[in-house]
Each structure stands twice: as C-alpha cells, then as structure tokens.
N, C-alpha and C positions, 0 to 999 in steps of 0.2 A: 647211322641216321645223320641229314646232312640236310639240316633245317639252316639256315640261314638267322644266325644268330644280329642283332642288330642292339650297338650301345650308340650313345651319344659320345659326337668327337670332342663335347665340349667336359668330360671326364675328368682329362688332366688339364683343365682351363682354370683361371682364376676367372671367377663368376659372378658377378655383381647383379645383384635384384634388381635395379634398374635397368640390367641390360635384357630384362626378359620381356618387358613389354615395350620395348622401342618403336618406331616408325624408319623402316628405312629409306624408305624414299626421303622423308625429310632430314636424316642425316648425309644420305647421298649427296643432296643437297649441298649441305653442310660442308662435307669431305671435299666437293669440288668446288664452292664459289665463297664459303667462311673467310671468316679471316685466320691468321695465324692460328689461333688457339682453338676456333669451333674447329677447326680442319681435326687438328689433336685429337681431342675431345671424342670427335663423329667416328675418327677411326677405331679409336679403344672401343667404344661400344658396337661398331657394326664387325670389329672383328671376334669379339666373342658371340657374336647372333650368327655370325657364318661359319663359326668353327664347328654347328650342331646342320645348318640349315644348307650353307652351300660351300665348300670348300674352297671353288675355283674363286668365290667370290673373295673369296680373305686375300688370294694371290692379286687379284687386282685392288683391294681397300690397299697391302702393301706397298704397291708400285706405286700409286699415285700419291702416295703419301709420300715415300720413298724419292722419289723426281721434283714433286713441289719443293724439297724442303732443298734438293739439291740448285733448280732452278734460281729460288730464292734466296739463296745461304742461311737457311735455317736450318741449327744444328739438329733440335728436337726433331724436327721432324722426319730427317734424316734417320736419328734414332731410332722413332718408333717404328718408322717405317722398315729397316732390317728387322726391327724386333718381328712385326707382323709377317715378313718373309719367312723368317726363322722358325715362328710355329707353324706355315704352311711347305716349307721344307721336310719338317721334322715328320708333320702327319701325313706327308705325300709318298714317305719311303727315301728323300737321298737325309737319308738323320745326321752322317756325318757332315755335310754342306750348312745344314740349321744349325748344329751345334757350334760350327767357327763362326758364323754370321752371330750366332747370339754373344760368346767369349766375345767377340771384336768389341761392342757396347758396353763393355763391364765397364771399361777406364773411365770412360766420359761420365757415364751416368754414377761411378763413386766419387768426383770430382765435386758433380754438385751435389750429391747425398742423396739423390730421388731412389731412396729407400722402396719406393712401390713396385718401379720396373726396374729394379736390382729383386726384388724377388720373385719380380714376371719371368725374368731373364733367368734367375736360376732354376724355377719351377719347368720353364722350356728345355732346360739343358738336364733337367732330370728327364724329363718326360721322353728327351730322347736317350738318354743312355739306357734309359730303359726298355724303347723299344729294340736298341744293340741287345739285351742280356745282360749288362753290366751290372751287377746288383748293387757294388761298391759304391765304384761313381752318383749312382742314381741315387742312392741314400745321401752320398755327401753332399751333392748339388741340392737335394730336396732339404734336407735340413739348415744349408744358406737360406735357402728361400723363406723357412720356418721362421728364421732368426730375424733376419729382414724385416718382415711383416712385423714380427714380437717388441723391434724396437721403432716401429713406427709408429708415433701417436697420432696419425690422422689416417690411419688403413680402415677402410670400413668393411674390406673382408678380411675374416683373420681365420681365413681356411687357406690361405695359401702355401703349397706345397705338402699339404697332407695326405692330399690323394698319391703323390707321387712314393712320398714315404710307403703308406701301405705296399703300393706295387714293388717296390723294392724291396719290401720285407715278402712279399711272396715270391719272387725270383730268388731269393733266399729260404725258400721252403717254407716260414715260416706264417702261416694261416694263422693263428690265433692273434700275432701281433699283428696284424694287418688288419686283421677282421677287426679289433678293438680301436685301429685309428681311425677305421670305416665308423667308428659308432663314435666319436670324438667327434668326427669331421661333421655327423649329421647333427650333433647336439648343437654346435656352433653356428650348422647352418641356418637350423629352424629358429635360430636366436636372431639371425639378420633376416629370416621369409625368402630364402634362397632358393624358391623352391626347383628352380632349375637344377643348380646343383643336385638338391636332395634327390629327385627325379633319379639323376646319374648314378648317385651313388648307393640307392638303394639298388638298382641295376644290376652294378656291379658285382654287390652283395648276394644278389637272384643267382646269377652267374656262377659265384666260387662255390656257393651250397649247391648246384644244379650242377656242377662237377662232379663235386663227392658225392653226388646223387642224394641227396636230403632235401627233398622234392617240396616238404611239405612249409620246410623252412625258405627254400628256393624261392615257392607259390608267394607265402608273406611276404619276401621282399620284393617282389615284382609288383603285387598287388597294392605295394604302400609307394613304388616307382610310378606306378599311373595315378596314385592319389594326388602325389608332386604335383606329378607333370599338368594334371586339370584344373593347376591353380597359378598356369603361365598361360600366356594368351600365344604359344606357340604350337605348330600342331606333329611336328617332329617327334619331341618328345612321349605326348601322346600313343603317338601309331607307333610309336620304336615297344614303349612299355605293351600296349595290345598283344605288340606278334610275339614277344619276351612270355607273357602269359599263356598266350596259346600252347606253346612250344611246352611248357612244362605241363599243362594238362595232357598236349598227347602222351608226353613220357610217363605220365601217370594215370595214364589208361583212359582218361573222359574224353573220349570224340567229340561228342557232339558239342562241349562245352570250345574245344580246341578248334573246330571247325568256326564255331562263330565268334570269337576273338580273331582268328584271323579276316574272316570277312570285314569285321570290325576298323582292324587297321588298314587294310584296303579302303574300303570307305574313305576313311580322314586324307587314303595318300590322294587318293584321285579327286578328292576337294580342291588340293593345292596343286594335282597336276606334278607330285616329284616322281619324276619317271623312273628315276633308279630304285626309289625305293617301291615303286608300283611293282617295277619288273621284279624282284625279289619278292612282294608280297604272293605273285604269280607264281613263282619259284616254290615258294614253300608251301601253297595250296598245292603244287605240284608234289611234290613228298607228303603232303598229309594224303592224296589219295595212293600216290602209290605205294607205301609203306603198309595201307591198308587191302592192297592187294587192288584197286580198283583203276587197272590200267590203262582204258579208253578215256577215263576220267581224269586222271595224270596226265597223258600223252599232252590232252586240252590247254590242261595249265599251264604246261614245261612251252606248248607250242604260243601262247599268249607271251610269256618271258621271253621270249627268244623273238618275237615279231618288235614288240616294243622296243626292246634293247635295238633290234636292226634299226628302226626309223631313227632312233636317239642316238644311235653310234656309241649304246655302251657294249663295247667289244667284250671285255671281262663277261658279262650277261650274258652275251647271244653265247660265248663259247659255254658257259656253266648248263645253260637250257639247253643248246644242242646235245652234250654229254648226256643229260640227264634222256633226252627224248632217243637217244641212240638204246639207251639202257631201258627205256620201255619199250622199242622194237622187237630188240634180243628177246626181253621176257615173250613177247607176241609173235615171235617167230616169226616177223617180217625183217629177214635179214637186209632184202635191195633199200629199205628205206633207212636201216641200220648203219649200213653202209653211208646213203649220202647225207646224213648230221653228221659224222664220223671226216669225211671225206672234205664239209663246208667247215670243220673246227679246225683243219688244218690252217685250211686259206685264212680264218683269222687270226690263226698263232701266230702267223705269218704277219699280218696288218696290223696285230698288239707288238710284234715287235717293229717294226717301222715308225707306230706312233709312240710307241716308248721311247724310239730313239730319235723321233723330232721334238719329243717334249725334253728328252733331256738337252737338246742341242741348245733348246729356247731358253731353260732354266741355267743352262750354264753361262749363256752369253749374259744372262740377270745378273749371273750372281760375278761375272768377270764388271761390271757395271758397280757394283757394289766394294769391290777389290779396290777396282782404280781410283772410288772415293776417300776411301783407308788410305792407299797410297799419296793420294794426291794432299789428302790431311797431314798426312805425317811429312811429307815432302815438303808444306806450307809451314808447319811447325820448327822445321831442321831449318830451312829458310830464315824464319823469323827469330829462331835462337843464335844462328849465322849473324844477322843483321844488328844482335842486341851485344852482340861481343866484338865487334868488331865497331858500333857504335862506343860505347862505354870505352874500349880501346881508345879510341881518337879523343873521347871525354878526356880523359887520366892524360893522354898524350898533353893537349894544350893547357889542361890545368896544372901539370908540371914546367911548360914550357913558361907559361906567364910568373910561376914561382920563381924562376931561374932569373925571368927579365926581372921582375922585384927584387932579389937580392942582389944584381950587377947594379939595378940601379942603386941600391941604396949603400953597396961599398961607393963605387962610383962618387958618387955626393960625402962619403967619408974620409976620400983621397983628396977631394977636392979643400974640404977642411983642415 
C-alpha cells in the first residue's frame, strides 16, 4: 500500500507560537526594507512558517538575508543567514553541505554566547546526521542543543532539540525512549500553546504506532495532530493531519470514513492552491479506489496528479502518477496505454535528472559564495593579527629606543659632571 504519507517539515524545527500566526507579507516586508534588526527578526520567524509552508521560500528568506548582511558588513546577519541556508540544505537532501555551513557558525555565535542559535545550530546538525543514519552523532549534536536552551535564561522555547533526540533514539531501535521524549516534548509544548509543534509531534507519534500497526493508538494520535493543528491559523498543518487520518482508517478497514477525510484535505489544499500537496491528495484518492479494486475510478485520480504535477513542473509527481496510471492499465488490460505512461516516465527521469543537476550547479555556486565569505573573514582576521604584531613590534621597538636615548643622556650629563 503506497498512500502518500505527509508530516510537517517543520518536525525537527525550533518552533515558536508566535511564528504560527504571522503575516508574511508584512515581514517580507520587513526582511527586505527593515532596518538591521527587523531584517533579523522577519527572517527567524518567516523561516520557521516556510520550513512547514514553502521550502523554496526559506532558500530565498536565506539569501537575502545571507547578501544583506554581506553587502552591509553585518556579521549577524551573515550568520543567520548560513544558519537559514543550512536548514534548507539539510531538508533539500545535500545534508552533508548543511551540516559544514551550520559547523562554520559555531565560533562566532560561542564568541558572543547567543545561546539560542548555538542550539538552532546544533538542533540543525542533528536533524541532519539523522537524516545520514548517524544515530551517534545525532544524539550528540541533539543534546548540545538540549543543554543550550537549558542554560539559557531568556529561551522561550525549551523544546529545543527533543525532537531530534527522539529520532535518534529510534535510529537506534530504541521506541520506548523516543516515544517518552515524544511525550516530554508535548508536555512542554502545551505549556508554551505551541500548538504547531504539537500538531507535529503528535504526527509523528500517529506514524511510529501506524508502523507497528497499533492503528487504534495510531487513530489517537492523528486525531489529537488535527486537534493542534485547528488552533494555528495555518492551513498545512490541517490537510497534512486530515490525509494522516484517512490513511489509518483505510488500514482499518472504514472506507467510507477514509474516503471523506481525504476529500477533506483536498478541500483545505485547493483553498490555498498548494499544488504539490493537491497533486498528492489526487495521488492518494488514486490508491484509495484502486486498492479497492475500483479501477476506472483510480485511472481518474492517478490521471488528475499527473496533469497538475505537468502544469506545475512537479516532475517527482507526474513520474509517481504515471507509474501508478501504467499499473491500472496492466490491471485493465490496456497494454498500448501501459506502455505510453511507462514510455513518458522515462523522458522525465531524464529531465529530473538535468534539473537535479542544474539545481545542484545553482546550489553549489551558493554555497562556493558562502566559502569565500569564511575565507575572506579569516583572511581579514590573519590580516589584522599580521597588523597587530608587527604594530606592537615597532611599539616595543621605539619604546626601547627612547630608553636607550634616556640613559646616554643621562650618563652623558654625569660625564659631564
């Protein structure tokens, strides 16, 4: 069965209640014409609303933040700006690129003790060892992060790095201690009205019981995931928890309940118009009838995901719909139309790899842009420790030289006596 499971990216995020009801247009705003510190400011909070909402968007809150700060010599923002690169590295797929971008920030930001984003920064560099496998690393990093927050007395969320902990302990087999920092992390959260997070993390929760197939405990935590999420004015969360729910009703046999939860999250997507997750909701309407043997009525859905995906150029999409719509032909014994989905999946393997490898060409030239600012700092640093030794040199130089003229003068005048 190959429902199209859907979490929120903002999972391994540090998450702030404030950031759930934002306006982004007027931090956009904010990001491009503020002054120094609204700039700041606008970014942290539009980049956690687009770690859930729009991804690409976080890559660009990064860059511009990222270039202002270089334009202007402003450190911070320079800072934040890798940092918000770093998590849109991490959850794009090149994880190792995020994780040296995030390491690079550690010095500066321990320098001046910004305890907060020292454990953004390590929550990020867990969140990616963890998506490597690394179970080690990822716990070590996640519990910097832990400690961070712990000694900060002006953190106002003090869930940072728990999620990351759990995952780590389940990369490590270990369910039962994961499952209990899952229940740690919610207590803390409902203590700050987080309910984004909660949203998330009951999710997750829905998720690891709906592995082991404990459907009924699955249902619960899905169902307390959309309680969350209908007390954030964002509509993501929502339609992600709806198709989360459907999905474990069909695994437990209620159709008709499963059919209308996904209609549901269809609904909310086509309000906002998110095309990718429409085509997906398409997708999985597409498996709920063919699963149920109802394959004219499948072919329909698969053939909807796969149109949308072509107008939007989501390639991953159209190939997933095609696939599927080639696998209700076979069933239908129309092999010549079997054939040409089969036949159009190639040509986009083809065009996902060309745009994989123009996205990586653009992402690398970013991140060769980011190098040269590290170099160019350290270059200026060696520079100015050059200048201070070789100052202080010529200091020492003439403050010995005028000792010397003091003492000739004053034999000098003792000869003369």
């Amino acid at each position: 069965m190959k429902f199209v499971i859907l979490f929120l990216f903002v999972l391994f995020a540090t998450v702030s209640s404030d950031a759930q009801s934002i306006d982004p247009r007027k931090k956009w705003k904010q990001l491009t014409r503020g002054d120094e510190s609204e700039r700041i400011e606008a970014a942290k909070e539009l980049s956690v609303y687009y770690q859930s909402e729009s991804i690409d968007s976080l890559r660009m809150v990064g860059e511009i933040l990222f270039f202002y700060g270089i334009d202007n010599h402003y450190q911070p923002a320079i800072e934040f700006g890798k940092i918000t690169l770093a998590e849109f590295y991490v959850m794009t797929g090149r994880i190792n690129d995020g994780i040296v971008i995030a390491k690079s920030t550690i010095q500066a930001l321990q320098k001046r003790d910004d305890l907060e984003l020292l454990s953004n920064v390590c929550r990020i560099i867990a969140s990616g060892y963890r998506k490597l496998e690394d179970g080690n690393s990822s716990m070590l990093w996640a519990k910097k992060a832990i400690t961070y927050t712990k000694n900060d007395p002006e953190a106002k969320d003090r869930t940072a790095g728990m999620i990351s902990l759990a995952e780590a302990y389940l990369l490590k087999h270990k369910e039962r201690k994961a499952t209990q920092i899952y229940q740690d992390y919610i207590v803390k959260a409902t203590e700050a009205k987080n309910y984004r997070g909660l949203s998330s993390a009951y999710s997750r929760l829905g998720d690891i019981y709906r592995i082991s197939q404990r459907l009924n405990l699955a249902e619960k935590y899905f169902s307390q995931s959309f309680q969350a999420a209908q007390k954030t004015n964002l509509k993501s969360p929502k339609a992600h928890a709806l198709n989360n729910l459907a999905i474990i009703y069909f695994e437990k046999g209620d159709t008709s309940k499963a059919h209308s939860y996904f209609m549901d999250a269809l609904a909310i997507r086509e309000v906002v118009n998110d095309v990718k997750a429409i085509s997906e909701s398409y997708y999985n309407l597409g498996d709920y009838h063919f699963y149920l043997d109802q394959f004219p009525e499948a072919l329909s859905w698969y053939e909807k995901s796969a149109q949308i995906a072509e107008k939007w150029h989501l390639l991953s999409e159209e190939k997933d719909a095609l696939l599927s719509m080639a696998r209700v032909y076979r069933k239908m014994n129309v092999f010549d139309e079997a054939t040409r989905c089969l036949e159009k999946t190639v040509i986009i393997l083809s065009d996902l790899k060309l745009k994989q490898s123009a996205d990586d060409e653009e992402l690398t030239h970013l991140q060769h842009e980011i190098w040269k600012t590290d170099f160019g700092q350290r270059e200026g640093k060696e520079i100015r420790q050059e200048s201070s030794f070789w100052f202080y040199t010529l200091l020492i130089s003439i403050a010995g030289l005028l000792v010397t003229i003091v003492l000739l003068v004053v034999k000098l005048n003792q000869m003369k006596k």
